[in-house]
N, C-alpha and C positions, 0 to 999 in steps of 0.2 A: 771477424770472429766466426769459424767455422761451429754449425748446431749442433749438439749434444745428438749422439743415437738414441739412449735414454733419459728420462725424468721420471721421477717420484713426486708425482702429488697428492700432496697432504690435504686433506677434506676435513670442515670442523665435523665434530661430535653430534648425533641427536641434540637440540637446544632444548635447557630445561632437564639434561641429566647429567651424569657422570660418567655417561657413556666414552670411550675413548676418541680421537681422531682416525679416520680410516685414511691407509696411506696404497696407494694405486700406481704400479709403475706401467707406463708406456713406451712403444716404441715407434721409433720414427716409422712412416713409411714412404710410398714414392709419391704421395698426394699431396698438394697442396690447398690451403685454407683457402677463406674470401680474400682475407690480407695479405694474399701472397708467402706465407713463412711455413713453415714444414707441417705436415701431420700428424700427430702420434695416436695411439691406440694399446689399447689394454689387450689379453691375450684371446680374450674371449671377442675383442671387437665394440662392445657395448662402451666403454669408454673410450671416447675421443674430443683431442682435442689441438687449436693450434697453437704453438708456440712461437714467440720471437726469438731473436738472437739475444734483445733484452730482456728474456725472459716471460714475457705478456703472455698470458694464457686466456685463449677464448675458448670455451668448450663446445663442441659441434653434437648435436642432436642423431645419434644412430640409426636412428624407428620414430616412428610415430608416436606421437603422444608422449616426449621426454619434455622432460623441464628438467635437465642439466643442472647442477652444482657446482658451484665455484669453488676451487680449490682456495685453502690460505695460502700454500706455497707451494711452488715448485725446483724442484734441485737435480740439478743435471747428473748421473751419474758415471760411471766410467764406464 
């Protein structure tokens, strides 16, 4: 199975409100992760992250001083 060029990931809400989910699309780029499987990245750069073919999402640190959030989901899109 050939990877998606884009994904949408879905990030929970502020915990403890009723804040919404914020939803983040990425695109592939020519980088690869620690594990080997593609890169993706937000338009600004600041979001990144690797994706499997099974969909595994590891988020990769941009700058200094992140402490990255884990998406609930990710969905490939066309």
């Amino acid at each position: 199975m050939s990877p998606a060029d884009r994904y949408a990931l879905t990030f929970p809400g502020t915990p403890g409100t009723q804040a919404p989910q914020d939803v983040v699309v990425v695109i592939r780029t020519s980088a690869t992760g620690p594990g080997g499987h593609p890169v993706y990245e937000d338009a600004s750069g600041i979001v990144r992250a690797e994706i499997s073919d099974s969909g595994e999402v590891r988020m990769l640190a941009s700058g200094g001083h992140q402490s990255p959030h884990f998406p609930v989901h990710a969905q490939p899109l066309p």
